[in-house]
N, C-alpha and C positions, 0 to 999 in steps of 0.2 A: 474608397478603401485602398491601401496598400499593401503591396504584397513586399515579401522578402526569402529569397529562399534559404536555406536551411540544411545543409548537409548532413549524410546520416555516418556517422563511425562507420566504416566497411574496412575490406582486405586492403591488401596491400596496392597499388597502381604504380606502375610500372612506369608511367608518364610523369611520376613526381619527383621532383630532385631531392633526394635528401641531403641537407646543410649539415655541417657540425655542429656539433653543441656548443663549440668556442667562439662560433660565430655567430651564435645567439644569444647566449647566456645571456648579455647586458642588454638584452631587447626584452627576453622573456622572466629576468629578475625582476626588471621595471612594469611588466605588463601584471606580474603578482604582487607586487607589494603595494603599489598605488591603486587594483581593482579597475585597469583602465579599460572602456570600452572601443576598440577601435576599427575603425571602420575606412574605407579605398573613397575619396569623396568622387570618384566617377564611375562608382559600380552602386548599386541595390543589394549586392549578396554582403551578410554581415556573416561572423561567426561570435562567439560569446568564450570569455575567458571564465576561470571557476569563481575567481575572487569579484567578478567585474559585475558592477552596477548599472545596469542599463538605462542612458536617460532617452526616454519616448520622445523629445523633441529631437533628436536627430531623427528622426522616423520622417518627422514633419515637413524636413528641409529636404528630406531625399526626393529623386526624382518621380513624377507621379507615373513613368511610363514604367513596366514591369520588363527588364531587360534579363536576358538571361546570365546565370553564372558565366563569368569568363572562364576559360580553361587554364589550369593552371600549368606557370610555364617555371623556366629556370629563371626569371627576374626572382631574386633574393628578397629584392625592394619591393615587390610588390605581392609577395605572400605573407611578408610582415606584416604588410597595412590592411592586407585584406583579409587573414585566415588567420583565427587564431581559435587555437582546440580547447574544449570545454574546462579540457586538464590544465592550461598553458601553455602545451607542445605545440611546436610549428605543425597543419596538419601536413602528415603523409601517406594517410589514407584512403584521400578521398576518389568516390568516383561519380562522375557525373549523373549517371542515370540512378544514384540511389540519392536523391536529394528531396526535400521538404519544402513545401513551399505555405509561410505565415503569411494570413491576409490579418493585417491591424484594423481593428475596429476602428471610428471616426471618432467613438467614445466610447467608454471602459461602460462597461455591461456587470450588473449584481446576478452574481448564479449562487448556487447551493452543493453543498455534498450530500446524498444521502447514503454513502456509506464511509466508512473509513479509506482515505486512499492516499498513494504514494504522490508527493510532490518532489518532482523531476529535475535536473540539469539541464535536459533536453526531452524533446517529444518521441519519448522511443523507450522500453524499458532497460534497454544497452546502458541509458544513463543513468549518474548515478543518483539514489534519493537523500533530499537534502533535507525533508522534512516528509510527517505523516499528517494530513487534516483529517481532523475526526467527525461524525456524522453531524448533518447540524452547522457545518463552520460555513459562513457567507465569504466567499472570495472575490477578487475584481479582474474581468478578464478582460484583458484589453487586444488578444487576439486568437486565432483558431487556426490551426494544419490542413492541410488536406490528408491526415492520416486517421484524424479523427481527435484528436489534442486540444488542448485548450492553454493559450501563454496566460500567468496568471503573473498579477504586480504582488507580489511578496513581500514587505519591507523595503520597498522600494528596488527589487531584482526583480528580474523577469524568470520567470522559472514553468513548467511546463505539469498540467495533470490530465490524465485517460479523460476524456468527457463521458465513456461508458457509467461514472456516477458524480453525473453534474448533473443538475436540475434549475430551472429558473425561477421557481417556486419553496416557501422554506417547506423542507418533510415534517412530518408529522414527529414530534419528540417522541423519545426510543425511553425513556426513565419512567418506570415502574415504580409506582408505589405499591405501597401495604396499603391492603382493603383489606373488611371483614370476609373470611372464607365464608360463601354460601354450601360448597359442595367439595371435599374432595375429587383428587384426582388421581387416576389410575397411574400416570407416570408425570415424570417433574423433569423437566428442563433446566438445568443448570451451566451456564456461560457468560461471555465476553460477544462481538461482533460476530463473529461465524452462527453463535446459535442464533442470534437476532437475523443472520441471514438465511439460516434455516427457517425459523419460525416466518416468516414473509413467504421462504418459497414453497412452503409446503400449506401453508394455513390450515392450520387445525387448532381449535380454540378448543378441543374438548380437553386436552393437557391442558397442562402449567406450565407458563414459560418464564423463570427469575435469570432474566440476562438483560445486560447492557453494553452498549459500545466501549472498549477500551479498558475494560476494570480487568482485574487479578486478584493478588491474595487477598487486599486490604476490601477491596469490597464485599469480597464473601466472607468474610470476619462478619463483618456489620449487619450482613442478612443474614447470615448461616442455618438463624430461627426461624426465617420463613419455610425452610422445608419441613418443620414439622408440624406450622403451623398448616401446610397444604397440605400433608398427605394425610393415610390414613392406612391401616393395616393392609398388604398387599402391595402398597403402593411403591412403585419402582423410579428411583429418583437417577439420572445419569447425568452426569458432571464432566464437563468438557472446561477447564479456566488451563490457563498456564502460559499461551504465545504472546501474551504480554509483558510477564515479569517469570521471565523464567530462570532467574536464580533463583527465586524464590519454593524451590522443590522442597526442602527441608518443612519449610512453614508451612505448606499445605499437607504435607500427609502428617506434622503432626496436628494440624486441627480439626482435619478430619478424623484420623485416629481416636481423638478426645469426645468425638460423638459417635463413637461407632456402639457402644455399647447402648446407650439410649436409644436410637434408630434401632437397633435388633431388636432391643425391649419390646419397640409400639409396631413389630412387623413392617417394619419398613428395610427394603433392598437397596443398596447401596450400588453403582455401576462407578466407575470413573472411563473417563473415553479420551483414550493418550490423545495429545495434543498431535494433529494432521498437518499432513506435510504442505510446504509452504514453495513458488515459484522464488522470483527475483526480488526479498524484500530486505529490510532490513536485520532480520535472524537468521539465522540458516538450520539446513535440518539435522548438522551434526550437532550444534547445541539443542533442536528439540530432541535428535533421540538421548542425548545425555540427558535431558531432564525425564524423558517418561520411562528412561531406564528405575530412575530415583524412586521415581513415583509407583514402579509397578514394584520395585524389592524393598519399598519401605511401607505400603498399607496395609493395612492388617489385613489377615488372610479374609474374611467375613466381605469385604469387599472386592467386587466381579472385575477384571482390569479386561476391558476392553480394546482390542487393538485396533481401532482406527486408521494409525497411522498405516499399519502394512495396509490393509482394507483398499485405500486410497492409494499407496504406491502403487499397488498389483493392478488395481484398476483403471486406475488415470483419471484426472480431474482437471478443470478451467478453471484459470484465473487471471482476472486483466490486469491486477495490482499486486499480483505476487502474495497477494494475503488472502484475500477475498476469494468466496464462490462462485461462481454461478449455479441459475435456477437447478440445471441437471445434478452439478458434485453435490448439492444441499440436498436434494432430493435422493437422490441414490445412497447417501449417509447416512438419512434419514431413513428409510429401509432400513438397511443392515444395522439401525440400532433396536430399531422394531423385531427383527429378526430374531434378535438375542434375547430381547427381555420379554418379548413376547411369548 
């Protein structure tokens, strides 16, 4: 195997020269518009451009001894060829002791997601996400960090995901069907990927759980009828959808608004549970509090608005992908909705 180290974004270093931009421009125009991958052919240490294509046989031809990052100096020529930032910029960040070291597989390895997660720029959440793989997606990794990362061949880029939800095995399918109700259920679970990583962390089968990976309004359109098909007078259904399509605020309270009067009819409780706050991902939590603003002064009053989201500000919660839970936030959520409806 080979290694490559891997520098991480940090502060400023005081040991780096900074160039002008006039004296780069026609290096760093060329390095974005062509996707070039470039590399110092007497060093090991690569750096990776935004646009740039990575080909794995330079990997091949590189030396097989693991030599260390050179330091970098005031040669102009020779941060060109060797350092190029994930953005384009010449770096002038870097510092030694905060660096990544990729050991390249000999052969590309088939692993698994089993949950939804960010795919990366770089092995760090600093970087930025360039795409999301949803539960279920088979990827090809062709190397690993010593930070815990995984390089994954993308479309032919090399791009980086948390290995916290890789698997080398496929998961078990997350898609629910409609089956004949045997038995009501005292409360109903209604979501997208967080209740699904609820329902995992907490296991309790004596509810009902109608969620799946990655859906929003248009899916709960289409099941909407399963909550009355599960419940049953008393029954407390709570609804967590929205960090998926969250323009979509208008369309969900009035579709649920359009069933509120039948659910009252057959004693059934209505809860909605504002959409929780979110780490380093691709939405941010001033567009969710804009959407659960919507959401809490447009549902009819008969419906319980839940505030989750403070719940989890106040209390603080993990997450490796900026979306995702862990066992603990799922668990501790899970109470405080017990809490309420209980």
């Amino acid at each position: 195997m080979k290694a490559t180290r891997f520098r991480k974004k940090s502060k400023f270093n005081k040991n780096v020269v900074v160039i002008p931009i006039a004296t780069l421009s026609a290096f760093t125009i060329a390095l974005i518009s062509f996707g070039s991958y470039v590399s110092h052919k007497e060093k090991t240490s690569v750096r990776y451009a935004e646009a740039a294509t990575l080909d794995m046989s330079v990997y091949e031809t590189a030396s097989g001894n693991e030599q260390e990052v050179s330091e970098v100096t005031s040669d102009t020529s020779d941060l060109l060829e060797d350092t190029v930032l994930l953005d384009g910029r010449v770096d002038a960040e870097v510092e030694d002791e905060m660096a990544y070291t990729v050991t390249w597989f000999e052969s590309a390895i088939p692993l698994y997601t089993n949950n939804n997660v960010n795919l990366r720029l770089g092995p760090d959440t600093s970087y930025d996400v360039v795409s999301v793989l949803l539960y279920g997606t088979q990827v090809v990794a062709t190397g690993s960090t010593d930070n815990g990362w995984y390089a994954i061949d993308y479309d032919g880029q090399t791009l980086f995901v948390t290995d916290a939800y890789i698997q080398d095995t496929e998961p078990e399918p997350l898609v629910k069907t409609a089956s004949p109700v045997t038995s009501a259920s005292d409360i109903i679970f209604v979501g997208d990927s967080r209740t699904v990583g609820m329902e995992y962390a907490v296991k309790n089968d004596d509810y009902t759980w109608l969620c799946e990976v990655g859906k929003g309004y248009y899916w709960f359109k289409e099941n909407i009828d399963l909550v009355d098909d599960y419940a049953k007078p008393g029954t407390k259904v709570i609804i967590n959808l929205g960090v998926n399509d969250l323009g979509n605020a208008s369309k969900y309270v009035e579709l649920i608004n359009s069933y509120v009067d039948l659910w009252t009819s057959e004693g059934i409780e209505i809860y909605y549970s504002a959409v929780t706050p979110v780490g380093d991902t691709t939405v941010t939590n001033e567009q969710i509090e804009k959407f659960n603003q919507s959401l809490k002064s447009g549902l009819d009053s008969r419906i319980t608005w839940i505030d989750s989201y403070s719940y989890l500000t106040e209390n603080g919660f993990s997450s490796s992908d900026g979306l995702h839970y862990n066992n603990a936030t799922y668990t501790s959520l899970y109470n405080y909705y017990i809490s309420i409806v209980g």
